[in-house]
Backbone as CSV, one residue per row, in Angstrom:
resi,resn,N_x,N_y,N_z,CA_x,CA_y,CA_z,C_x,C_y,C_z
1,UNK,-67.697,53.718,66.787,-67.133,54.886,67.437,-65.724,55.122,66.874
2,UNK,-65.373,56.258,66.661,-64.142,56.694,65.944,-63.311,57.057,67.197
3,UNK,-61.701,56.336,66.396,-61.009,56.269,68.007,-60.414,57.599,67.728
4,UNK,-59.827,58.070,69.120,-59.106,59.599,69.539,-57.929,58.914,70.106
5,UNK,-57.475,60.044,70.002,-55.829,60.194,70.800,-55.590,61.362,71.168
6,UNK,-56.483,62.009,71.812,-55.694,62.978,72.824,-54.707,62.876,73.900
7,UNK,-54.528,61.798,74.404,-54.018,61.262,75.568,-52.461,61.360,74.545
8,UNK,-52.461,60.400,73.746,-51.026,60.551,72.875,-50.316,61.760,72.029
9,UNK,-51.535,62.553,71.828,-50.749,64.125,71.296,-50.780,64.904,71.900
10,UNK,-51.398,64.984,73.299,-50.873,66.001,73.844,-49.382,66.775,74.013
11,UNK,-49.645,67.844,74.117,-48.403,69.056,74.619,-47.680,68.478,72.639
12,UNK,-47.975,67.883,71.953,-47.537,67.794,70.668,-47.702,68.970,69.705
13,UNK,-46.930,69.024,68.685,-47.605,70.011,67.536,-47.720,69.323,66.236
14,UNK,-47.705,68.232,66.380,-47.934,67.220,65.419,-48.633,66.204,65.618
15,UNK,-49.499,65.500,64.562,-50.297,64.361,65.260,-49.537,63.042,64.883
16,UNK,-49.636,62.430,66.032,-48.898,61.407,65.915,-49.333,59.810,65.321
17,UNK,-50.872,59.913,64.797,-51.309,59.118,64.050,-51.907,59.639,62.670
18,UNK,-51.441,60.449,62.070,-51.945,61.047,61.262,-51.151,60.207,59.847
19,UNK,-50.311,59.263,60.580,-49.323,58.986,58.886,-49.675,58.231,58.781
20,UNK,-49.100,56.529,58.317,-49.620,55.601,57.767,-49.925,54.380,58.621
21,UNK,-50.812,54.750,59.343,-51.015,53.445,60.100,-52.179,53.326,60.127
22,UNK,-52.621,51.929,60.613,-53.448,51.510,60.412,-54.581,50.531,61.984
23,UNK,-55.450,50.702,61.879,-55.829,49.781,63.087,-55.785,47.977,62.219
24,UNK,-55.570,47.267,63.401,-55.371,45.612,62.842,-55.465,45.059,63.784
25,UNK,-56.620,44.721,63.735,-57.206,42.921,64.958,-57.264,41.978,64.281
26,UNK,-56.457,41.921,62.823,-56.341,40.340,62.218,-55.187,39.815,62.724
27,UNK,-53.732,40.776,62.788,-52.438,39.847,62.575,-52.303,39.666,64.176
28,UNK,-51.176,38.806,64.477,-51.127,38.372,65.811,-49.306,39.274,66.171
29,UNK,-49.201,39.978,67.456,-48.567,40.475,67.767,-47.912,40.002,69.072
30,UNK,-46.005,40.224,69.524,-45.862,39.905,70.538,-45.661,40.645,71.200
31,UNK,-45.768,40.883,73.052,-45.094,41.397,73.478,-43.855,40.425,74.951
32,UNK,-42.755,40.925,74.969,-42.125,40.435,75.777,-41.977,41.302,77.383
33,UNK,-42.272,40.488,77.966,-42.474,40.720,79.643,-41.312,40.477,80.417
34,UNK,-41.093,40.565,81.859,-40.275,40.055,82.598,-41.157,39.071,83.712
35,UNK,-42.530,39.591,84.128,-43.065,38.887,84.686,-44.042,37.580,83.992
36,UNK,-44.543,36.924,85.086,-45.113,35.928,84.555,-46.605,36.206,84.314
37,UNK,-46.833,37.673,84.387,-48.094,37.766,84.465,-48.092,38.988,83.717
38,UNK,-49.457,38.781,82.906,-49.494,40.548,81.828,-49.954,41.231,82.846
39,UNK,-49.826,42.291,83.129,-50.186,43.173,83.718,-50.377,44.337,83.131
40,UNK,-51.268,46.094,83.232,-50.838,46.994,82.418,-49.724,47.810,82.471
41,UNK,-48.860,47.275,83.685,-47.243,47.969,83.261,-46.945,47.620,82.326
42,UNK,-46.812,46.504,81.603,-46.019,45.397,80.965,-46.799,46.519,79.465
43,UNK,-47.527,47.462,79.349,-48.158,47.664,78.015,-47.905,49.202,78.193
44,UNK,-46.913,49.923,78.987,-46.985,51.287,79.025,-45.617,51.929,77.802
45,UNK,-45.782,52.976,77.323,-44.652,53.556,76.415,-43.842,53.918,76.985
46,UNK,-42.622,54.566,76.902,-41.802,55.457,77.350,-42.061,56.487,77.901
47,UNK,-42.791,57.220,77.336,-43.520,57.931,77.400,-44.184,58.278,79.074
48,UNK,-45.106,57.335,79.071,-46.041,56.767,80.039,-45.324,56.768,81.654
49,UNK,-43.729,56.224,81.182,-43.428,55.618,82.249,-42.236,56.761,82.329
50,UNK,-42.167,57.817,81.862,-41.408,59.028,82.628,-40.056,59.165,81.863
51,UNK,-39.562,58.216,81.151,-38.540,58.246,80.360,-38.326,59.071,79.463
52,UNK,-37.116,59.902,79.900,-36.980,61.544,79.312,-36.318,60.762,77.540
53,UNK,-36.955,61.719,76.484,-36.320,61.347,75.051,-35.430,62.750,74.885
54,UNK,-34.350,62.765,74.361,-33.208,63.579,74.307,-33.348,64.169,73.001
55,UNK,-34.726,64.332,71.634,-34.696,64.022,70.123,-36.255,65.039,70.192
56,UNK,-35.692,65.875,69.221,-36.862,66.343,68.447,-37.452,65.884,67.209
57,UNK,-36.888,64.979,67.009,-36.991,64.204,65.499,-38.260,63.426,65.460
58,UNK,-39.487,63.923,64.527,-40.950,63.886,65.328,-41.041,62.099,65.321
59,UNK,-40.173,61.415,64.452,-40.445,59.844,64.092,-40.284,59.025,65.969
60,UNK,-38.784,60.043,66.579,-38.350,59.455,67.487,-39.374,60.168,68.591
61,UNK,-40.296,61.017,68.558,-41.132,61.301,69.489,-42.165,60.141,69.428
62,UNK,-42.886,60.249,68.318,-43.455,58.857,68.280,-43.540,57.923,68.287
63,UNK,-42.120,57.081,68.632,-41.203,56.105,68.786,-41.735,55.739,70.697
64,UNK,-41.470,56.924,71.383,-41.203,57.133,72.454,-42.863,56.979,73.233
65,UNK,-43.717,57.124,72.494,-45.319,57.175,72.686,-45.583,56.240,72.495
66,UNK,-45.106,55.504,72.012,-45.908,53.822,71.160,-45.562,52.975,72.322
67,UNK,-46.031,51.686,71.921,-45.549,50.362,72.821,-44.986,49.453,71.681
68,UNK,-43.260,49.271,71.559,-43.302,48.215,70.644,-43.676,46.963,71.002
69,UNK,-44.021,46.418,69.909,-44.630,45.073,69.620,-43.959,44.458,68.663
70,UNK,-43.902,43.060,68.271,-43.027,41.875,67.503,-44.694,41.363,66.634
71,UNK,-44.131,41.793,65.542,-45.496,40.927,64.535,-44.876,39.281,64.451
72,UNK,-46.159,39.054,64.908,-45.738,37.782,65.534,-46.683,36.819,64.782
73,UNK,-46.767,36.685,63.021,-47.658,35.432,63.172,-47.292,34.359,62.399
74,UNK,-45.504,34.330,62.930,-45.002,33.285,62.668,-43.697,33.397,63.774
75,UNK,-44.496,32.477,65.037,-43.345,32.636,65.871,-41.980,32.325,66.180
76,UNK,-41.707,30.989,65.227,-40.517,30.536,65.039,-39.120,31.317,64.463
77,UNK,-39.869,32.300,63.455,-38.793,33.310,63.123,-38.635,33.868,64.559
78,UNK,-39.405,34.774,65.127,-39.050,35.232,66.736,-37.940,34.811,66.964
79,UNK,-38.703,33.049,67.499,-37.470,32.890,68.482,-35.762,32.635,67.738
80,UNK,-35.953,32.306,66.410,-34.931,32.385,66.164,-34.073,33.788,66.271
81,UNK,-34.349,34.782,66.284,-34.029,35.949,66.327,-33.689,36.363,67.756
82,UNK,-34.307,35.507,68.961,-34.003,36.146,70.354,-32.668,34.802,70.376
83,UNK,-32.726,33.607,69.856,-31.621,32.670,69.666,-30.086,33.642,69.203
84,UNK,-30.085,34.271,68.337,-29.254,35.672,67.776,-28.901,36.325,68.695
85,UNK,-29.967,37.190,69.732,-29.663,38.444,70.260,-28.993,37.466,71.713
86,UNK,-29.094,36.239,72.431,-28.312,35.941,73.260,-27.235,35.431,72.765
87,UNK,-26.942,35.421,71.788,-25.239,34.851,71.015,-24.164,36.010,71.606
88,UNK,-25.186,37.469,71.683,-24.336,38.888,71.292,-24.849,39.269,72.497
89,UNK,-25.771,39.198,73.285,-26.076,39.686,74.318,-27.095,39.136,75.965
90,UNK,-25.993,38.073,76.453,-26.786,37.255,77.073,-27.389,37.660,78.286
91,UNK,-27.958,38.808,78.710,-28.055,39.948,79.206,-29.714,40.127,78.790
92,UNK,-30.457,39.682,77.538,-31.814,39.738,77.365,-32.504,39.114,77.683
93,UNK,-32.501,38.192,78.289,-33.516,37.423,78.956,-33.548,37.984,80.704
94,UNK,-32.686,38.954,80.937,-32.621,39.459,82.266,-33.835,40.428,82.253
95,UNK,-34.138,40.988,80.936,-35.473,41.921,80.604,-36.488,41.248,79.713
96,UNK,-36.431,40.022,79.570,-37.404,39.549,78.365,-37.710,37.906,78.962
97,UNK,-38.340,37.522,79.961,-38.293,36.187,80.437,-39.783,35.545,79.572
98,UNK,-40.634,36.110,79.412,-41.573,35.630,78.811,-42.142,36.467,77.134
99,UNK,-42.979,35.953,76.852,-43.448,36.527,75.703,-44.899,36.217,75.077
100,UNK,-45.724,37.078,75.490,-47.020,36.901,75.308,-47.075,37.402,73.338
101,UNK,-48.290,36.263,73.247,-48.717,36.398,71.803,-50.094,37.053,71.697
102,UNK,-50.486,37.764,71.231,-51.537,38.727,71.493,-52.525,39.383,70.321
103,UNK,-53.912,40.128,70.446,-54.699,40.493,69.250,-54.826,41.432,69.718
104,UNK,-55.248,42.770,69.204,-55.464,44.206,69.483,-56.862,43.846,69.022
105,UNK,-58.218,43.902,69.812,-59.217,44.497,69.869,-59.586,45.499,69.070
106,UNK,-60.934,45.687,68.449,-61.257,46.559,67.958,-61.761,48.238,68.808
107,UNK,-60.855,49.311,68.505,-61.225,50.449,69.127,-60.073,50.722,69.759
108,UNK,-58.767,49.162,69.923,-57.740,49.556,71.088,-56.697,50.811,70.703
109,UNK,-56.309,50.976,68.996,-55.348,51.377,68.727,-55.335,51.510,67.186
110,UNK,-54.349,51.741,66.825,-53.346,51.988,65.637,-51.912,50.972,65.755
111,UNK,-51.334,49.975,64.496,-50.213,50.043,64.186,-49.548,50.610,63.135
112,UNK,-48.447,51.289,63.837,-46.936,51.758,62.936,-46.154,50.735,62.410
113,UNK,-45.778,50.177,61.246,-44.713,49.197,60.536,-43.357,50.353,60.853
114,UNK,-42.570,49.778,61.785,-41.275,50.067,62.080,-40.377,49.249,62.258
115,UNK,-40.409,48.083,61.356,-39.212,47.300,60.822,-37.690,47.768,61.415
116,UNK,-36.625,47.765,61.475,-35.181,47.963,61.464,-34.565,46.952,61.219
117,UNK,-33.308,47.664,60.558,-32.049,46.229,60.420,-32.164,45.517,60.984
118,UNK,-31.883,45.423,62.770,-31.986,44.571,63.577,-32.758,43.865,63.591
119,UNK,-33.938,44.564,63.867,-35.886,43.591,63.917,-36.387,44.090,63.297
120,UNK,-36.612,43.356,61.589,-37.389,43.283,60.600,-38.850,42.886,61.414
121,UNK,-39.561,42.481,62.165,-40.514,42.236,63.264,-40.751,43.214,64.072
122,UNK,-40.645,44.391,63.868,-40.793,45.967,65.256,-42.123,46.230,64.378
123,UNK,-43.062,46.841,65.575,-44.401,47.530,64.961,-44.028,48.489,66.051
124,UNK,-44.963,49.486,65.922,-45.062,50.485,67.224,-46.543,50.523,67.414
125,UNK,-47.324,50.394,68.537,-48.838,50.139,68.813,-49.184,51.550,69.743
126,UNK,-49.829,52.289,68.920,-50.371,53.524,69.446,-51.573,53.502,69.944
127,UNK,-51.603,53.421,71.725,-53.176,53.106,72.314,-54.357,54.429,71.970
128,UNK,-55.260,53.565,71.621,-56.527,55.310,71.561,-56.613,55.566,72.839
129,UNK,-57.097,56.653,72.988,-57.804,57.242,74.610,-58.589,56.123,75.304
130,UNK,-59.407,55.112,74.171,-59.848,53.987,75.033,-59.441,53.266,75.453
131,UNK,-58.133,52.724,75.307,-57.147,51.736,75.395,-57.539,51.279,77.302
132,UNK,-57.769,50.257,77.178,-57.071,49.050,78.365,-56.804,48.144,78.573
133,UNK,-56.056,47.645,79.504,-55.613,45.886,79.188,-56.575,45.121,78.397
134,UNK,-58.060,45.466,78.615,-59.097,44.710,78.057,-58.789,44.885,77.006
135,UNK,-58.203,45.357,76.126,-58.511,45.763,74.966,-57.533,44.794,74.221
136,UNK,-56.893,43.990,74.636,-56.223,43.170,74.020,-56.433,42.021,74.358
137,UNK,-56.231,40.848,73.231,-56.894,39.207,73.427,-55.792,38.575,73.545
138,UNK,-54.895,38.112,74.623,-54.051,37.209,75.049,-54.111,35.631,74.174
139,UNK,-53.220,35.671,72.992,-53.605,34.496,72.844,-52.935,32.983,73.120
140,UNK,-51.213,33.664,73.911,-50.980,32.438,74.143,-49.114,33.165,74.697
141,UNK,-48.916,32.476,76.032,-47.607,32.809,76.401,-47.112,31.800,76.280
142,UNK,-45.459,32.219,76.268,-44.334,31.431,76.295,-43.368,31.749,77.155
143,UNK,-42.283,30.601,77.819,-41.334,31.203,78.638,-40.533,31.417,77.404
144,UNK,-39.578,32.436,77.271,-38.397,32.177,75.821,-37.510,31.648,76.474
145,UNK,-36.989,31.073,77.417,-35.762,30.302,77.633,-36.318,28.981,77.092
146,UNK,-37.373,28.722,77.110,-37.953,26.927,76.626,-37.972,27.161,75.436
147,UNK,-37.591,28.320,74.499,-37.634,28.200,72.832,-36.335,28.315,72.348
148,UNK,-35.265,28.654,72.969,-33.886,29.502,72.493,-32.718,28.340,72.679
C-alpha cells in the first residue's frame, strides 16, 4: 500500500514530502521524552500540538509538521552530545528525562536528513495518514541522567 499524507499537507500549497526523503525501518532512531512512558503525545509535531510558527519559509513549515528524531545507531555519540548541551544548559533534562531508541515500521512514514551545526543527529519523521504509536518498534529506553 502506498503511503499518503493528507493529514500533513493539508491547508498547504506545497507538498511536504515531495523532496528528498525517504521511508527507513533499517536505521535506529531516538526520541527524547519527559515521561517514563511512550505515549502518543510524546510523538506529536508542532504542528499537532497547536504551536503557532511565525515563518513562511516552506523548509520551516515542514520543520513544524515533522517529529524530530536523533539518528541514533550509535548511541554513545548521543549521549555525549546531551553531556555538551548540560555544560551550557542545565535546564535539558527538565524536558528530556528519558530517551527511547526506536524503528519506524513499514507504512509509518518518511525521513528528512536535517542535520544542524548544533545536532549533526536531527532527522525530521513525517507520519503517513497511517501513522500510530503501533507503528513504531520500541527498541530500548534509557534514563539520560544514568548516561551524562
Amino acid at each position: 500500500m502506498k503511503m499518503k499524507f493528507d493529514r500533513l499537507n493539508k491547508d498547504l500549497d506545497f507538498n511536504c514530502v515531495s523532496r528528498i526523503m525517504k521511508e527507513n525501518t533499517e536505521d535506529s532512531f531516538a526520541r527524547r521524552t519527559i515521561g517514563e512512558k511512550f505515549r502518543d503525545v510524546d510523538f506529536r509535531s508542532y504542528y499537532e500540538e497547536g504551536k503557532p510558527l511565525n515563518s513562511n519559509n516552506h523548509k520551516h513549515i515542514m520543520m513544524h509538521r515533522g517529529v524530530s528524531v536523533d539518528y541514533a545507531n550509535d548511541l554513545s555519540l548521543l549521549f555525549n552530545r546531551y553531556k555538551l548541551i548540560l555544560n551550557f544548559k542545565p535546564q535539558f533534562l527538565k524536558y528530556a528525562k528519558y530517551l527511547y531508541v526506536l524503528k519506524f515500521l513499514k507504512g509509518a512514514g518518511v525521513v528528512w536528513n536535517t542535520p544542524s551545526h548544533d545536532n549533526p543527529f536531527h532527522r525530521t519523521f513525517f507520519k503517513s495518514d497511517y501513522f500510530s504509536i503501533n507503528s513504531i518498534s520500541i527498541l530500548s529506553k534509557h534514563r539520560i541522567m544514568d548516561h551524562v
